[in-house]
N, CA and C atoms of all chains as a GROMACS GRO file, in nm:
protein
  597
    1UNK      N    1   0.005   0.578  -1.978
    1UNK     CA    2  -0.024   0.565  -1.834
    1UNK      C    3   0.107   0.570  -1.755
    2UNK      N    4   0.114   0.647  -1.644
    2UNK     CA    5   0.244   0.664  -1.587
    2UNK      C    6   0.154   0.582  -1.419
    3UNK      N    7   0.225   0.579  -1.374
    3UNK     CA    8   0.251   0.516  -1.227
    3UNK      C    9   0.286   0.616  -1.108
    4UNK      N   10   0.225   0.619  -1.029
    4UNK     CA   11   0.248   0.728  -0.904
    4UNK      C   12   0.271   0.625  -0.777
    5UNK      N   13   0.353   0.692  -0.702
    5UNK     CA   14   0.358   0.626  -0.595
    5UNK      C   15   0.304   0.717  -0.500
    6UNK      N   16   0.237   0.713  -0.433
    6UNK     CA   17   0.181   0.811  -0.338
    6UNK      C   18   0.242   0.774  -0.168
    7UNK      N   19   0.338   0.933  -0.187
    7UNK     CA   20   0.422   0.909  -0.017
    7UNK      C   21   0.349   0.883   0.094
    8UNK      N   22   0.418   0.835   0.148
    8UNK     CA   23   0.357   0.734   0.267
    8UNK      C   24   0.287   0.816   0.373
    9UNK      N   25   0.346   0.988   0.408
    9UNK     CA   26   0.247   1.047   0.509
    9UNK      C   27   0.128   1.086   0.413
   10UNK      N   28   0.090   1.082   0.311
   10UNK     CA   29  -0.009   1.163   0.203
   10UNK      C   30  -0.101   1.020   0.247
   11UNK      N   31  -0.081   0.902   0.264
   11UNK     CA   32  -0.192   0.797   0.200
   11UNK      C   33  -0.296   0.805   0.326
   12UNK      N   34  -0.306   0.900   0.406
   12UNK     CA   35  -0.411   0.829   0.473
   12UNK      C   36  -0.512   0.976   0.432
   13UNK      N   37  -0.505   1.007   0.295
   13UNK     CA   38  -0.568   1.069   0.236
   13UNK      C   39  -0.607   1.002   0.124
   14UNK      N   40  -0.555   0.873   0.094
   14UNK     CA   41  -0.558   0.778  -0.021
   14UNK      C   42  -0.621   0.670  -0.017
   15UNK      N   43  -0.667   0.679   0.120
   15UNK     CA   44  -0.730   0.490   0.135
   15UNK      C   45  -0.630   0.419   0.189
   16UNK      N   46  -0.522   0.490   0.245
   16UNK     CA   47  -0.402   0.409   0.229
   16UNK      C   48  -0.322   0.319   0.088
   17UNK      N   49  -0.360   0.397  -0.016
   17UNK     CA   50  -0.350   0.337  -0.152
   17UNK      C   51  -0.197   0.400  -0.199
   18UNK      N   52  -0.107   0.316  -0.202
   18UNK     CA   53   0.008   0.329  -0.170
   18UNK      C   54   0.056   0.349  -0.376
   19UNK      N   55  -0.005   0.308  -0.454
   19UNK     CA   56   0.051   0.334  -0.646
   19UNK      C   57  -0.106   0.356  -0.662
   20UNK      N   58  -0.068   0.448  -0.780
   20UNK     CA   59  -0.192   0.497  -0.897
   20UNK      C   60  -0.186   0.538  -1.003
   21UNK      N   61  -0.235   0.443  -1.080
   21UNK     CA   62  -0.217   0.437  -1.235
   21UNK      C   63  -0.303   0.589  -1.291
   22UNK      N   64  -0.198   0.695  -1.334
   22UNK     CA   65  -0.300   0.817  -1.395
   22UNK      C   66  -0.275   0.796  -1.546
   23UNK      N   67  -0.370   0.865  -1.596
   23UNK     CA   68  -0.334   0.931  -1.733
   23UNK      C   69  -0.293   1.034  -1.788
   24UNK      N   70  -0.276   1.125  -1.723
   24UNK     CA   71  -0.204   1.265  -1.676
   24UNK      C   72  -0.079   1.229  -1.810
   25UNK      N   73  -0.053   1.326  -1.869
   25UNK     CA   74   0.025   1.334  -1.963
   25UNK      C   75   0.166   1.439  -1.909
   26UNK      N   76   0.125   1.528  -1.805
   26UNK     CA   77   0.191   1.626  -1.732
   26UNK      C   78   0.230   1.643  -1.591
   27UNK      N   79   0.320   1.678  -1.514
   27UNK     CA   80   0.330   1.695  -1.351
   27UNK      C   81   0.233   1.759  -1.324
   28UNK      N   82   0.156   1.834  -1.379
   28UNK     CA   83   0.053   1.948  -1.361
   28UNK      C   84  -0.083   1.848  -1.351
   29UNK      N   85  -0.071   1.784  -1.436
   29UNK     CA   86  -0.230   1.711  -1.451
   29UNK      C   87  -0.189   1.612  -1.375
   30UNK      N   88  -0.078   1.525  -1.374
   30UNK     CA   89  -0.091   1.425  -1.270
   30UNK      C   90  -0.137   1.438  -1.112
   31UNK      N   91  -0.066   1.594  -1.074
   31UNK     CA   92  -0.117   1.625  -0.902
   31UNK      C   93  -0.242   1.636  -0.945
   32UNK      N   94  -0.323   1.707  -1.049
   32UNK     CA   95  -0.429   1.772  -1.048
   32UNK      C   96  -0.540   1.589  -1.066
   33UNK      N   97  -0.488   1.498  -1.123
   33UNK     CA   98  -0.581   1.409  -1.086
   33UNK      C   99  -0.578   1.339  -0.990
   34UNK      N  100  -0.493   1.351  -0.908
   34UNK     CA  101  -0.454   1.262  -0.771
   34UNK      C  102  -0.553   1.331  -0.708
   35UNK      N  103  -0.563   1.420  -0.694
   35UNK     CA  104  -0.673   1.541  -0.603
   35UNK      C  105  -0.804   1.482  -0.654
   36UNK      N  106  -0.832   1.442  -0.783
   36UNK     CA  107  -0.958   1.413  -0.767
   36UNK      C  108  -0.989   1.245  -0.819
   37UNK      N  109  -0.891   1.193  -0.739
   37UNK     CA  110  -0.913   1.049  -0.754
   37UNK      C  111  -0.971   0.984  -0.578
   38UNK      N  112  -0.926   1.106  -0.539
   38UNK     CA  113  -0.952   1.047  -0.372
   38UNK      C  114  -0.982   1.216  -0.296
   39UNK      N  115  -1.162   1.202  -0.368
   39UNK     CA  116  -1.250   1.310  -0.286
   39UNK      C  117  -1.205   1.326  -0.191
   40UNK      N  118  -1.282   1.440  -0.106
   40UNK     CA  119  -1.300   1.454  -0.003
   40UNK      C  120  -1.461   1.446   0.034
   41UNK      N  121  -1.572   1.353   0.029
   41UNK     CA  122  -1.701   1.320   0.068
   41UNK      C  123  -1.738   1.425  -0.039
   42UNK      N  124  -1.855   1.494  -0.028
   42UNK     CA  125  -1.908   1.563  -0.148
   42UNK      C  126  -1.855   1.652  -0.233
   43UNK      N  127  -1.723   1.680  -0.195
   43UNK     CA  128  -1.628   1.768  -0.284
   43UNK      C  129  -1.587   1.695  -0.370
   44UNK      N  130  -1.550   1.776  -0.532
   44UNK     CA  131  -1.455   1.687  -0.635
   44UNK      C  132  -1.335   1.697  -0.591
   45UNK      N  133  -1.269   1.733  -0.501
   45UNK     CA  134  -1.142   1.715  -0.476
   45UNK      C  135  -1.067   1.742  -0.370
   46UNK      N  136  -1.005   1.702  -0.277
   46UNK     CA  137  -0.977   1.649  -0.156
   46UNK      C  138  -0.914   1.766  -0.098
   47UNK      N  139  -0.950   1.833  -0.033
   47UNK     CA  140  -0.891   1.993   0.017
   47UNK      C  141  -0.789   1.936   0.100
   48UNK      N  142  -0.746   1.841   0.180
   48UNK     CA  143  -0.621   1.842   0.242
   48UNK      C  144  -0.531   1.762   0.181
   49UNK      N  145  -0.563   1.707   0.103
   49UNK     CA  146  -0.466   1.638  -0.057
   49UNK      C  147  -0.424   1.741  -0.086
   50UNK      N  148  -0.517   1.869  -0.147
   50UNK     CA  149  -0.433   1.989  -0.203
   50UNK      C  150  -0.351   2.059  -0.133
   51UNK      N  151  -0.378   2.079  -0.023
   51UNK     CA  152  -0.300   2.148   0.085
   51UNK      C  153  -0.163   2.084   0.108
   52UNK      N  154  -0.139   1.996   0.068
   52UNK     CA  155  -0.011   1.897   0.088
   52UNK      C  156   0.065   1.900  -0.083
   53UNK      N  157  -0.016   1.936  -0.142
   53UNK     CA  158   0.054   1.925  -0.323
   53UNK      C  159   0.070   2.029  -0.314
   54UNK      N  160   0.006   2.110  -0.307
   54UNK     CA  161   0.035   2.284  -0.366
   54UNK      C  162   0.118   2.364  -0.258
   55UNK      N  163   0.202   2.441  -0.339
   55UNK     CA  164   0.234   2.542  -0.258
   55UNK      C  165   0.118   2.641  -0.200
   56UNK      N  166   0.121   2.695  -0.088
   56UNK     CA  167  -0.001   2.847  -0.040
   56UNK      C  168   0.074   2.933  -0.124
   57UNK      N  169  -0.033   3.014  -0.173
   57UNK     CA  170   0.008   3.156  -0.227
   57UNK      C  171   0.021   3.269  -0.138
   58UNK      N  172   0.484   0.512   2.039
   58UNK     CA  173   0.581   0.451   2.066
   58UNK      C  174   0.674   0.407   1.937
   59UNK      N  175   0.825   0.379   1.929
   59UNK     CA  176   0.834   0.339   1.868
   59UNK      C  177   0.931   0.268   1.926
   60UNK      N  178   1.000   0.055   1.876
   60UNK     CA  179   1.054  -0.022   1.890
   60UNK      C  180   1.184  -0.032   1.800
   61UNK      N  181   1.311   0.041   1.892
   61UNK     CA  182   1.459   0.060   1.794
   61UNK      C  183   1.519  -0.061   1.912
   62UNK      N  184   1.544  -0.191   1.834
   62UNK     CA  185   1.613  -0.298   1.893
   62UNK      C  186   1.782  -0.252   1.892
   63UNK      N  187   1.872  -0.334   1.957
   63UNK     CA  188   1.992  -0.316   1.947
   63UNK      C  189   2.084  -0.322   1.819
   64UNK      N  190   2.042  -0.417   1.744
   64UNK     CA  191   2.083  -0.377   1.583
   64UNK      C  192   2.057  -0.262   1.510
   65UNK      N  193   1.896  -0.222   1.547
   65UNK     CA  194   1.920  -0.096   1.442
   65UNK      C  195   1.971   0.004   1.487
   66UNK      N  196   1.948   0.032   1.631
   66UNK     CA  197   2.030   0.093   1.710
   66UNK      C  198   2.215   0.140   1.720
   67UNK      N  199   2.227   0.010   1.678
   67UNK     CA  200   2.372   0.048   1.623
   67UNK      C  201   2.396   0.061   1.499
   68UNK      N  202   2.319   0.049   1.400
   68UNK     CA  203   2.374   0.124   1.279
   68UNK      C  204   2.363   0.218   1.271
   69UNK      N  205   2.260   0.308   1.351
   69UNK     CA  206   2.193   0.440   1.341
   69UNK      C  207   2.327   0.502   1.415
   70UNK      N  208   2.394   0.454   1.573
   70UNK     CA  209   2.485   0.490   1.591
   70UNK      C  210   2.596   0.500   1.527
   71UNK      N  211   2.637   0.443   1.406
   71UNK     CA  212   2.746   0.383   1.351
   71UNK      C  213   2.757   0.468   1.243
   72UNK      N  214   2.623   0.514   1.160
   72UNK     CA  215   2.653   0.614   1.071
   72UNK      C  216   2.630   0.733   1.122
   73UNK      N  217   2.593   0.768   1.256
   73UNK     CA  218   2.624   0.882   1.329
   73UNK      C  219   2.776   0.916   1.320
   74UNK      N  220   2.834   0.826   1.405
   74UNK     CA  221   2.954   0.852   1.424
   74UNK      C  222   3.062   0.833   1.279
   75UNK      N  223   3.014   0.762   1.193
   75UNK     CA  224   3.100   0.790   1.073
   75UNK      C  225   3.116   0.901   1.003
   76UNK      N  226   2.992   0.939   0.995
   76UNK     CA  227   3.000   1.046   0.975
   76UNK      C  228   2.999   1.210   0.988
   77UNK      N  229   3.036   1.199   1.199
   77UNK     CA  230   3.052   1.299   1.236
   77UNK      C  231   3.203   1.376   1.190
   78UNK      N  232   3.215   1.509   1.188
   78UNK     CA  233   3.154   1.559   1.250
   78UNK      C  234   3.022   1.649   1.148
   79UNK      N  235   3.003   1.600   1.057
   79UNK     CA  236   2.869   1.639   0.975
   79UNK      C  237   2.767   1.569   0.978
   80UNK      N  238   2.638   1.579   0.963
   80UNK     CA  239   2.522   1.503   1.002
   80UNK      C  240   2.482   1.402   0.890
   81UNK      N  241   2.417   1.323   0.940
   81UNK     CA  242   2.411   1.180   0.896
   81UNK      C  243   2.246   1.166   0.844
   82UNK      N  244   2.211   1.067   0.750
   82UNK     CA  245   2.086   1.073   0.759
   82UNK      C  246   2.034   0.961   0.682
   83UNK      N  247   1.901   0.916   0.712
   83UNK     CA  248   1.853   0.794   0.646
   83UNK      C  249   1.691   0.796   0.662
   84UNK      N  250   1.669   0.660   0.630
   84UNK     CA  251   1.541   0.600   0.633
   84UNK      C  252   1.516   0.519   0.758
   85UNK      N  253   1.392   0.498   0.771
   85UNK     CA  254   1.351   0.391   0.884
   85UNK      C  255   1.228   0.303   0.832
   86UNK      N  256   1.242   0.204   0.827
   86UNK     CA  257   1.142   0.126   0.766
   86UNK      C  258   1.059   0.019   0.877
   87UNK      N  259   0.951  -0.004   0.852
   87UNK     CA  260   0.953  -0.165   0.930
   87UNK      C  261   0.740  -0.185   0.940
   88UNK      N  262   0.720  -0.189   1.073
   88UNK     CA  263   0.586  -0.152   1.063
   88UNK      C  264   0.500  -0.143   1.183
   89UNK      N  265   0.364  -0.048   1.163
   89UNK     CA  266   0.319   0.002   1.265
   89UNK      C  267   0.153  -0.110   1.318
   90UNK      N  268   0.164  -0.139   1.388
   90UNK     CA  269   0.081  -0.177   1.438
   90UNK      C  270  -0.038  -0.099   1.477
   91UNK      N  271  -0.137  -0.172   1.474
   91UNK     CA  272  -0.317  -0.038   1.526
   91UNK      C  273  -0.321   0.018   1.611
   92UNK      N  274  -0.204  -0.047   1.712
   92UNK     CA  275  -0.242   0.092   1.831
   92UNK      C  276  -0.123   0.208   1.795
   93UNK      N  277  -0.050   0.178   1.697
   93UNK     CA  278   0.024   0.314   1.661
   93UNK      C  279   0.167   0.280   1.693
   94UNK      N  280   0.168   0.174   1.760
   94UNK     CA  281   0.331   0.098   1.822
   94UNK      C  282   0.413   0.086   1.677
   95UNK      N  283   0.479   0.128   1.631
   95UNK     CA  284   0.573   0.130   1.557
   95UNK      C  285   0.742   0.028   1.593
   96UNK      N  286   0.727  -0.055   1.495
   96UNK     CA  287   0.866  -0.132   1.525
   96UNK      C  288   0.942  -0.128   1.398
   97UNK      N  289   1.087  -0.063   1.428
   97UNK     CA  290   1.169  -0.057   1.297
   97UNK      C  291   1.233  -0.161   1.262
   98UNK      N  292   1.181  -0.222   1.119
   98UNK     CA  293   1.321  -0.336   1.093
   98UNK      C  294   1.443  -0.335   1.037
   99UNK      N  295   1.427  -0.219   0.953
   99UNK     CA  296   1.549  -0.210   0.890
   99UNK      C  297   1.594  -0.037   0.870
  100UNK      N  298   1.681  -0.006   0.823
  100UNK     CA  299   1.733   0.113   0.772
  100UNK      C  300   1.808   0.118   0.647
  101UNK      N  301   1.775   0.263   0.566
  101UNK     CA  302   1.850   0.262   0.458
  101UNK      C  303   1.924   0.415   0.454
  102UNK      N  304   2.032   0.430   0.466
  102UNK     CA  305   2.146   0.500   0.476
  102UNK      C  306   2.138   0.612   0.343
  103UNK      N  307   2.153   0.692   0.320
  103UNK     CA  308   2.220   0.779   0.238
  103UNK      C  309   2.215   0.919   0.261
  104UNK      N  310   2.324   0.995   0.177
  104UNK     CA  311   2.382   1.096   0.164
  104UNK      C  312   2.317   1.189   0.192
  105UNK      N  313   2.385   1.282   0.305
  105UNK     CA  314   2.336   1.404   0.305
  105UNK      C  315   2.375   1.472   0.200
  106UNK      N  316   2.268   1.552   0.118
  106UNK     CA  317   2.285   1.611  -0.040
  106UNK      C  318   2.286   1.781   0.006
  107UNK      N  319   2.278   1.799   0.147
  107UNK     CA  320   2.306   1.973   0.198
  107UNK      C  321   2.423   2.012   0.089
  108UNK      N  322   2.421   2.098   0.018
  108UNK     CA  323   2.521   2.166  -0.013
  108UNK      C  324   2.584   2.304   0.117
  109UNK      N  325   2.686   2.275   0.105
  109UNK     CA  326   2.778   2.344   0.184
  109UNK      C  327   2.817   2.284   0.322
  110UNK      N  328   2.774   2.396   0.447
  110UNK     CA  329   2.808   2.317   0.552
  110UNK      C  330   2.720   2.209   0.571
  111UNK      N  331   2.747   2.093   0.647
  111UNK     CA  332   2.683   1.932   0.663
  111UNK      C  333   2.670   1.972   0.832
  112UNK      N  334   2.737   2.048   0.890
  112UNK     CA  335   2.768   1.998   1.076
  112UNK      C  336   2.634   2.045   1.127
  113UNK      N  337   2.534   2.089   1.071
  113UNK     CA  338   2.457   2.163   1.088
  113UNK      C  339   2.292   2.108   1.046
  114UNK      N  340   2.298   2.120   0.929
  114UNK     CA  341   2.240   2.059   0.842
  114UNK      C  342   2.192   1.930   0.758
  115UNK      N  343   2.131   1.882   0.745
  115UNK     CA  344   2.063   1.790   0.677
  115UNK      C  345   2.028   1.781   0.556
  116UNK      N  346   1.990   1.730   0.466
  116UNK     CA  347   1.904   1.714   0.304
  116UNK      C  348   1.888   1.610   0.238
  117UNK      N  349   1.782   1.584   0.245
  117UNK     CA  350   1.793   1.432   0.163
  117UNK      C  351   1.710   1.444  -0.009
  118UNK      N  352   1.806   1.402  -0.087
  118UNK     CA  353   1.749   1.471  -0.234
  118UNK      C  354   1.629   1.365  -0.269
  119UNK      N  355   1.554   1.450  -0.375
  119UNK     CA  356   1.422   1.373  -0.421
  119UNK      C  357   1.460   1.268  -0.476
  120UNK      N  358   1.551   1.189  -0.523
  120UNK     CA  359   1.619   1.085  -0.581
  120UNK      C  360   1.606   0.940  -0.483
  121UNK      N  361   1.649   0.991  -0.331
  121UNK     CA  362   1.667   0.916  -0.246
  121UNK      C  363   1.526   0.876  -0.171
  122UNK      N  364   1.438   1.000  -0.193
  122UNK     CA  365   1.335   0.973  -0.086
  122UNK      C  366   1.242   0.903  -0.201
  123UNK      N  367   1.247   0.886  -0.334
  123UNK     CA  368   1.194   0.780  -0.422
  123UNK      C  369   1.212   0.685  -0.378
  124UNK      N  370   1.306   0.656  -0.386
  124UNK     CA  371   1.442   0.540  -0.384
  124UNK      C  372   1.356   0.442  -0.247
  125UNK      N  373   1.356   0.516  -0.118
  125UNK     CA  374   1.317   0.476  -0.026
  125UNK      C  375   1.167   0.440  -0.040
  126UNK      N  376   1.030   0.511  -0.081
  126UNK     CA  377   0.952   0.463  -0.092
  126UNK      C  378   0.913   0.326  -0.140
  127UNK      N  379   1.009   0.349  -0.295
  127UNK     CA  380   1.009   0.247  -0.382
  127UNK      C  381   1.066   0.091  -0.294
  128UNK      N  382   1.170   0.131  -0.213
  128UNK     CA  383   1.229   0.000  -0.120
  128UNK      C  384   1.101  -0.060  -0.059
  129UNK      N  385   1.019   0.031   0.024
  129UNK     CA  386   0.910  -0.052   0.117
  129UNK      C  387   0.811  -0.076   0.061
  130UNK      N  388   0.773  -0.071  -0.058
  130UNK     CA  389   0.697  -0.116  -0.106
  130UNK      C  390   0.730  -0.310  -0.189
  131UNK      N  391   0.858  -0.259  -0.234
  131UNK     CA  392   0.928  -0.374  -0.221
  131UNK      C  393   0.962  -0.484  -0.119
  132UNK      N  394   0.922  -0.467  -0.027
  132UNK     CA  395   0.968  -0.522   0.074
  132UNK      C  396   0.873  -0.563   0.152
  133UNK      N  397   0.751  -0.481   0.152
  133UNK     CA  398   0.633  -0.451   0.190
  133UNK      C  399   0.614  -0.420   0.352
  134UNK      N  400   0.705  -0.303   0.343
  134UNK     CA  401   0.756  -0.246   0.450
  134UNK      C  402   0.692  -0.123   0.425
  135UNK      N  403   0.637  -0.060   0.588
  135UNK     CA  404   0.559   0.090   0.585
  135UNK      C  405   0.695   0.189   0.653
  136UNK      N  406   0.756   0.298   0.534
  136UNK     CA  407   0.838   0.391   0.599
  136UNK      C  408   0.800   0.489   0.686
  137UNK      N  409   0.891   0.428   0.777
  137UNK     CA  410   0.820   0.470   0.927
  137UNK      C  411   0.869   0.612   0.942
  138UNK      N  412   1.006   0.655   0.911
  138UNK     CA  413   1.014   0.807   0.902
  138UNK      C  414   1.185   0.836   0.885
  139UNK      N  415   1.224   0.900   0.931
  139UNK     CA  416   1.376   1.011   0.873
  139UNK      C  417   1.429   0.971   1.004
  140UNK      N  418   1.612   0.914   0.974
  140UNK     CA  419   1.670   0.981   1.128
  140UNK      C  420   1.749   1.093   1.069
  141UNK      N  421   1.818   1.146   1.166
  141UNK     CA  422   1.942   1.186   1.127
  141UNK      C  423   2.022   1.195   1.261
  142UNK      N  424   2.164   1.256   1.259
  142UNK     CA  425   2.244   1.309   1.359
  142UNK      C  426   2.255   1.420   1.390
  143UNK      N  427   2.289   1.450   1.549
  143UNK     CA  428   2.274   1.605   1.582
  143UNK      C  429   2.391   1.590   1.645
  144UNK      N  430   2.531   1.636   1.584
  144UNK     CA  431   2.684   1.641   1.608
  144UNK      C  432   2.670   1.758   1.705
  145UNK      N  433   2.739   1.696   1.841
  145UNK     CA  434   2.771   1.833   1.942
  145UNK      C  435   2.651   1.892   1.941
  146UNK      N  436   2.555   1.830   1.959
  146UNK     CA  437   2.388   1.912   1.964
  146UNK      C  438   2.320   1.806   2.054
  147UNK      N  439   2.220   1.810   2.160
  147UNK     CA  440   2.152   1.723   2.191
  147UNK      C  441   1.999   1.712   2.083
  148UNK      N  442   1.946   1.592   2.108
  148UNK     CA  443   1.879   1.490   2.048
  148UNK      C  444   1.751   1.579   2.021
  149UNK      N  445   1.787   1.720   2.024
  149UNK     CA  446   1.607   1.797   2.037
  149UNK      C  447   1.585   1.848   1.859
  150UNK      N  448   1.472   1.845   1.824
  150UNK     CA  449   1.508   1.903   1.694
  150UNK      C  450   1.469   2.070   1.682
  151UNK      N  451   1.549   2.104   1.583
  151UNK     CA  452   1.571   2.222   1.554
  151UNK      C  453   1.466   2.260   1.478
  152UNK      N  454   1.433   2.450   1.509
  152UNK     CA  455   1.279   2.485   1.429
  152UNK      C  456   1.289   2.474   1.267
  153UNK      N  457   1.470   2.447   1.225
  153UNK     CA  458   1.432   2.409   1.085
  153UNK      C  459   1.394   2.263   1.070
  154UNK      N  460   1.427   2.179   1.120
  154UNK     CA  461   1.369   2.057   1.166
  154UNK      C  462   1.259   2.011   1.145
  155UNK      N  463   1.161   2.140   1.211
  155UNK     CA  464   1.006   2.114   1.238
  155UNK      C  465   0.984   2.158   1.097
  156UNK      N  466   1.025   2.257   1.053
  156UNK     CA  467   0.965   2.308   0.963
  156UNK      C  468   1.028   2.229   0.766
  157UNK      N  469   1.083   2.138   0.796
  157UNK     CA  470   1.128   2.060   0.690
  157UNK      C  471   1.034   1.926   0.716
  158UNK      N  472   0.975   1.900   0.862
  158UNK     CA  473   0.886   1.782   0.868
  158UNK      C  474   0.790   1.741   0.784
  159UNK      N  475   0.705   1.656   0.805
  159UNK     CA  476   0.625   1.621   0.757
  159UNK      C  477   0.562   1.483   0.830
  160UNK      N  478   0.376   1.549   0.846
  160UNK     CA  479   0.312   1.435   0.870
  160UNK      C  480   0.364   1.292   0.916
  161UNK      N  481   0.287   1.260   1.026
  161UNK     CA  482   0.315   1.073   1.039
  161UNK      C  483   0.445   1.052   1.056
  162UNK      N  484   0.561   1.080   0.968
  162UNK     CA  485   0.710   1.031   1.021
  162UNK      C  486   0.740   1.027   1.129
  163UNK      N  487   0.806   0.950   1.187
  163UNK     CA  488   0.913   0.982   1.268
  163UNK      C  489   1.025   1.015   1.251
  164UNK      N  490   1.083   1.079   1.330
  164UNK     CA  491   1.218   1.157   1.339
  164UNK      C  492   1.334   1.145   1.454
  165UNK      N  493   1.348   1.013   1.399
  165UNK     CA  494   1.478   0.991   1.537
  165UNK      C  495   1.620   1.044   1.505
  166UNK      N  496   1.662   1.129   1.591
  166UNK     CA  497   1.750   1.203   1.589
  166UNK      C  498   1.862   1.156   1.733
  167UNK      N  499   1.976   1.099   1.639
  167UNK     CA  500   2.088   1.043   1.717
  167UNK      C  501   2.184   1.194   1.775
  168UNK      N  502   2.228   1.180   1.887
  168UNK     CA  503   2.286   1.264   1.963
  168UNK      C  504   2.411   1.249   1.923
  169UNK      N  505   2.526   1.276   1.887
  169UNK     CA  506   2.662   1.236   1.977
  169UNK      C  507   2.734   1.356   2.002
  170UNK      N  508   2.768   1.361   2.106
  170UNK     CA  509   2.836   1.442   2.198
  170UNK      C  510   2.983   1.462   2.149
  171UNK      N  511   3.025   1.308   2.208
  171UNK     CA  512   3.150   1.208   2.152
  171UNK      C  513   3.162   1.120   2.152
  172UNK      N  514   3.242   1.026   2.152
  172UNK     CA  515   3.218   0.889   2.102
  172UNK      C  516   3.116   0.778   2.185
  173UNK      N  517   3.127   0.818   2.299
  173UNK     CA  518   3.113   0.779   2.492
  173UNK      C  519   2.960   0.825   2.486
  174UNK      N  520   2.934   0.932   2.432
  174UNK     CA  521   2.817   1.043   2.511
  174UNK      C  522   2.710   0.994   2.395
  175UNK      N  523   2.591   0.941   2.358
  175UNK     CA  524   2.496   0.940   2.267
  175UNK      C  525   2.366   0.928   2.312
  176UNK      N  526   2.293   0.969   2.227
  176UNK     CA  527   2.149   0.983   2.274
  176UNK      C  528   2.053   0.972   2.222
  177UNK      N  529   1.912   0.891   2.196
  177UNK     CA  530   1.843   0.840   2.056
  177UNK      C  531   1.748   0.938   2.123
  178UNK      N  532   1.658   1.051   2.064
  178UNK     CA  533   1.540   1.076   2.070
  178UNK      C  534   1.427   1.025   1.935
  179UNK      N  535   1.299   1.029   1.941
  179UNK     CA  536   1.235   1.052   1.819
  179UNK      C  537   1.152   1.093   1.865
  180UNK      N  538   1.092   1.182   1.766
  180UNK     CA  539   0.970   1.295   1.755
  180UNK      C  540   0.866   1.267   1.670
  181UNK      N  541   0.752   1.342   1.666
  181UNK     CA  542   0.638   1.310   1.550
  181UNK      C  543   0.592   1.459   1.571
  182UNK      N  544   0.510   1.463   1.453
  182UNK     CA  545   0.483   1.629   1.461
  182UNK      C  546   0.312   1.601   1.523
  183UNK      N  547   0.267   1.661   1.582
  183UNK     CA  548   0.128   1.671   1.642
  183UNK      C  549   0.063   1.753   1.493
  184UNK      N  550  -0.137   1.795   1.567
  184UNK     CA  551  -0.181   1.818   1.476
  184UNK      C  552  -0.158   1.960   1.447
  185UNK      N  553  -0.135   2.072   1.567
  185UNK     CA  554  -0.013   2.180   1.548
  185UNK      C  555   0.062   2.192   1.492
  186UNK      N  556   0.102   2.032   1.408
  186UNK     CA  557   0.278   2.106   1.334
  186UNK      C  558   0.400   2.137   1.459
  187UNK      N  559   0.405   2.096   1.574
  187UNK     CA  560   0.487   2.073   1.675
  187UNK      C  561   0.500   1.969   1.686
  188UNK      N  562   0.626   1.943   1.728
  188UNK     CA  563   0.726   1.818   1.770
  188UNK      C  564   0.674   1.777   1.894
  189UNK      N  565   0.636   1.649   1.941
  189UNK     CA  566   0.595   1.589   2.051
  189UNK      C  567   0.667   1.438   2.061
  190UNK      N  568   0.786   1.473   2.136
  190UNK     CA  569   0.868   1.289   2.171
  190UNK      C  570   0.773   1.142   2.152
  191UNK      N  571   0.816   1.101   2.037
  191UNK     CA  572   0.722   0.968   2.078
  191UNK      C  573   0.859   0.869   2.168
  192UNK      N  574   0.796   0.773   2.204
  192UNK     CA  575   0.894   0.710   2.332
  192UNK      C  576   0.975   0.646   2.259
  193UNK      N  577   1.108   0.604   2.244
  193UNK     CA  578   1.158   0.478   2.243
  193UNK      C  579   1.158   0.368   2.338
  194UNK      N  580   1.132   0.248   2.280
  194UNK     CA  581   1.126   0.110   2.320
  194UNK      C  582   1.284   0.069   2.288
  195UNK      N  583   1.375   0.032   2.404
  195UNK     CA  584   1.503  -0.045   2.392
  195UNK      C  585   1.425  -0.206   2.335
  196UNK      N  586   1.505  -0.254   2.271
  196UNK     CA  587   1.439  -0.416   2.257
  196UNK      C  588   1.606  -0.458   2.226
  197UNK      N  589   1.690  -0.588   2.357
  197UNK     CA  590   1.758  -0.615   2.316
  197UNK      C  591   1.762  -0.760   2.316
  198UNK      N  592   1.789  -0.805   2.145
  198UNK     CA  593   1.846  -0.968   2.123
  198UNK      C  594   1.898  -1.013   2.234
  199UNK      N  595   1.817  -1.101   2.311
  199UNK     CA  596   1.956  -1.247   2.392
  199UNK      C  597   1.963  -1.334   2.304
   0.00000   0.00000   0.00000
């Protein structure tokens, strides 16, 4: 289990949930479960969370 | 709004001017209240990591902006946002500026002219991704 701190303009995509314990073994899987630890309402994963992790192609 | 009392006020000036004539840069910590009133309590200082010219430029490495999270959480302080210095530049920020921003921060950006001449602005980015002055509040200790 690694520890995330989730930056301070990102949290009001978080609950305002400022650490999160993942299991993510990778940088890859860790963004990729942050995205789906804090939906976006009926989506598995928070489209303006991603928009802030990922680069646009 | 945001509340820069006369103490933090002068450190922000102080590592302006120390480190003109290259730009200066830090943290702002403290906390925001519900109507959005922001009051800074403290600051944490470090290195501009720009490689090459500094008089210009800014950078704060991923090391530091840990560093800083990790402080207000410690402290249980909400980081309120980035200053830096604008040497021989007034207090406006620059479109690399905007475009190095990010969400929610603020961005108070110390002026100095010269030693005599200084100027505190801070900014926030709107939902455009444009810079819009949030006010400073003087607050001075008697």
């Amino acid at each position: 289990m690694a520890t995330v701190i989730i930056p301070t303009p990102l949290r009001k995509f978080t609950n305002n949930t400022a650490r999160l314990q993942v299991k993510a073994g990778t940088i890859h899987d860790t963004v990729q479960e942050l995205t789906v630890n804090f939906p976006d309402g009926r989506k598995r994963q928070h489209p303006l969370l991603r928009k802030h992790l990922y680069r646009q192609r | 709004m945001i509340i820069i009392d006369s103490r933090i006020r002068q450190l922000l000036v102080d590592d302006a001017l120390n480190t003109f004539p290259d730009e200066c840069c830090g943290f702002l910590f403290g906390r925001e209240e519900r109507d959005g009133t922001r009051l800074v309590i403290d600051i944490l200082v470090v290195d501009n990591s720009k490689a090459g010219d500094k008089t210009r430029r800014f950078e704060i490495s991923p090391l530091d902006y840990m560093t800083a999270e990790q402080h207000a959480l410690d402290h249980d302080w909400t980081l309120l946002g980035i200053y830096h210095s604008h040497p021989k530049h007034p207090a406006i920020p620059s479109e690399h500026d905007r475009k190095a921003a990010q969400p929610y921060f603020s961005y108070v950006i110390v002026s100095v002219m010269d030693k005599d001449t200084i100027d505190l602005k801070s900014w926030l980015l709107n939902e455009q991704s444009q810079f819009e002055e949030e006010k400073i509040i003087d607050y001075q200790f008697t």
